[in-house]
N, C-alpha and C positions, 0 to 999 in steps of 0.2 A: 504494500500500500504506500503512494504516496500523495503525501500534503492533505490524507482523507478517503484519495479515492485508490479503489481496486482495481488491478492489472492481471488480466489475465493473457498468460505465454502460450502460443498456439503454435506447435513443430508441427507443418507442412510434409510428410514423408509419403512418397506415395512409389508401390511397391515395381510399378512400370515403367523406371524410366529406359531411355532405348540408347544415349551414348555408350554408359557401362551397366549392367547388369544387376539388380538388386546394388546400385551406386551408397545407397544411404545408410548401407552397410559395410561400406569395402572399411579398411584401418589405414590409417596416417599416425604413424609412433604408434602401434600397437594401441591406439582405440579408434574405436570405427566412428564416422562421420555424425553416427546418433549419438553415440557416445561425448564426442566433443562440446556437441549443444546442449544435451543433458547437464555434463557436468560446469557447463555456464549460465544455466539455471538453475540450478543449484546452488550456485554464490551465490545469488540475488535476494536478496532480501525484501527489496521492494515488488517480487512477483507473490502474487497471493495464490494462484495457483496454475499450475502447468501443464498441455494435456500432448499427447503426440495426435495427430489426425493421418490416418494411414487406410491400407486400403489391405495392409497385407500382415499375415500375423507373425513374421521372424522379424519386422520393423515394432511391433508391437512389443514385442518379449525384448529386444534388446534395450527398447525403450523401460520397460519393466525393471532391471537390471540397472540400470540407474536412477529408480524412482521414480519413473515420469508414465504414467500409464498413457493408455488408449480406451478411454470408458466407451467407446462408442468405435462404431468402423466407418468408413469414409464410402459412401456408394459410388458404384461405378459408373455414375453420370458424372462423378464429380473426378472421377481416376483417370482420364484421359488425357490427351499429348494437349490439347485447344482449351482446357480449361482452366479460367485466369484465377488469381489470387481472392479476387473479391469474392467467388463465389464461392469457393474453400472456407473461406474466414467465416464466414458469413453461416455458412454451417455449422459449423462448429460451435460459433457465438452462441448460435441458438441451440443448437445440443446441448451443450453444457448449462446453460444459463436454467433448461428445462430440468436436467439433472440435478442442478444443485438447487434451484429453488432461490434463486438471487440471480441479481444483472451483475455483472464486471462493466467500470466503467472507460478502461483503457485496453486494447487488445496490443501484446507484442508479436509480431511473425519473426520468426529468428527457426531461416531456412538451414537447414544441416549443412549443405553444398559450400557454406562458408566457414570453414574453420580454424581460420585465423583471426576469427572474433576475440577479442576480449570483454569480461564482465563490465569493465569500466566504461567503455565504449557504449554500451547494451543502457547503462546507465543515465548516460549521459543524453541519449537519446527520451528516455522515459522522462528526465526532468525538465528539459527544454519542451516536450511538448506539455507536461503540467504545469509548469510556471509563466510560462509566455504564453497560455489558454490558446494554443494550437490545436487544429481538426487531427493533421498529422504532420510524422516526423522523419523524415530516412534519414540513414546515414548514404554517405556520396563518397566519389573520389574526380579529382580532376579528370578533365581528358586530356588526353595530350590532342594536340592542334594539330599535329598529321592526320588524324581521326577527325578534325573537323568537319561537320556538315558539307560547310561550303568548298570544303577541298575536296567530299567524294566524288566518284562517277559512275554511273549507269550503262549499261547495254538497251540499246534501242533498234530493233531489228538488224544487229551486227553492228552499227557504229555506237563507237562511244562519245557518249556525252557526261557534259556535267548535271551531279543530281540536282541542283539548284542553279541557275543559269545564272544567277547575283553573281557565283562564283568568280565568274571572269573578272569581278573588279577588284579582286583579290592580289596584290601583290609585295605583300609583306603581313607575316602573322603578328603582328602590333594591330592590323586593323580586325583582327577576330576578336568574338565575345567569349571570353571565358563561360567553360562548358563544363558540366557535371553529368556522371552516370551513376546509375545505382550501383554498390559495388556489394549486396544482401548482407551486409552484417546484421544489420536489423531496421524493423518498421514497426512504428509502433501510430497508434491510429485513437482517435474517441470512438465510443460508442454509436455514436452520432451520425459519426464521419462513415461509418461500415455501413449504420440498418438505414437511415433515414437520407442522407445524402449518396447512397449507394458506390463510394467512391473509396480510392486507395487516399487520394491526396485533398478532397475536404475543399472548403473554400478557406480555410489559411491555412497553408501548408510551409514548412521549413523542413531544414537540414542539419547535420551534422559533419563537417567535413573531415575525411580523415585523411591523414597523409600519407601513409606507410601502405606499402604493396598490399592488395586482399586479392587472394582465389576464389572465383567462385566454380565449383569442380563439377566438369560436363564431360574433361575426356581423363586417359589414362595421363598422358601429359599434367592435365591441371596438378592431377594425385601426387606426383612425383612432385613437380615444384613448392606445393603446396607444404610438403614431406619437409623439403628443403626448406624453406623459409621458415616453419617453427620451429625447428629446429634450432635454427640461428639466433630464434628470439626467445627462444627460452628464461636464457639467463639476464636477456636486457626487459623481456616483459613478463615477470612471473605472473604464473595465479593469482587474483585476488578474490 
């Protein structure tokens, strides 16, 4: 709980993805991807309860194994490759809310596939959107400007073009707008902002920027790097 109100953590795991195979279970240092977001809800103190949303029961039990059940199973309307976040969360809110016999006033998604999150991080998002009475909140990372918009380009029956035609007046990255992506460490939303304005980002919506490399893990590549980099940061970002 914070400043009063309830936050409930919603792990997003669904049992089909198609890069890597049952993905939400593979290990990075000897714990699996469930495992990593578990034991980051776990430090948190300001979640008042945490649930996995899954569609598949070895995502369930490992979630089990770290505390974190699956009171409910995720139907397979909801388990497929096309279906967005809003309508996951939005489940769920309502399962549970029906289960416990109470509303949660804040929802956190804190997707497994990131596991370079930190709990501080996780944090930092839930206060900013409590105290500055935000709809919601992501965390972000810059983009680099070779990724810019206006620098990509398109195929159009064989010839390339540019994907924005503004492009061409482009000749020096000083005149780009600094750009942000989601990088899933976490999301955190009101009540509000999910049932009633049906939306991920609400009508006032902010950020979190972070600085520091994040994976978000879709191939066997990511896993490895991934591997690699906490590794490295172990000892400069402990547990908290």
């Amino acid at each position: 709980m914070i400043n009063g109100k309830s936050v409930l953590a919603i792990i997003p795991a669904r049992g089909g993805s198609k890069g890597i195979k049952l993905k939400n279970l593979r290990k990075i240092n000897g714990v699996s991807l469930i495992g990593h977001v578990c034991n980051c809800v776990n430090a948190l103190v300001e979640i008042d309860r945490a649930i996995i949303s899954t569609d598949h029961p070895l995502i369930a039990a490992e979630g089990e194994k770290y505390g974190v059940p699956t009171p409910f199973w995720r139907p397979d309307t909801l388990s497929g490759d096309l279906v967005g976040d809003l309508a996951v969360l939005t489940h769920a809110l309502m399962e549970i809310e029906n289960l416990d016999k109470m509303t949660y006033d804040m929802v956190l998604m804190l997707q497994p596939t990131s596991p370079l999150r930190r709990p501080d991080q996780v944090k930092n998002v839930l206060n900013k959107l409590t105290f500055q009475n935000l709809t919601s909140c992501w965390t972000v990372s810059t983009t680099d400007v070779k990724y810019h918009p206006l620098k990509q380009l398109k195929d159009v029956d064989g010839r390339l073009e540019l994907w924005d035609p503004s492009g061409e007046r482009v000749v020096a990255r000083q005149q780009l707008q600094s750009l942000y992506h989601r990088n899933g460490v976490a999301y955190a939303f009101t009540r509000r902002c999910l049932l009633e304005q049906k939306s991920l980002l609400g009508d006032n919506s902010s950020y979190i920027l972070l600085e520091e490399k994040h994976i978000s893990i879709d191939t066997e590549e990511d896993l490895c790097l991934a591997e690699a980099i906490l590794r490295s940061r172990f000892d400069t970002f402990p547990i908290k």
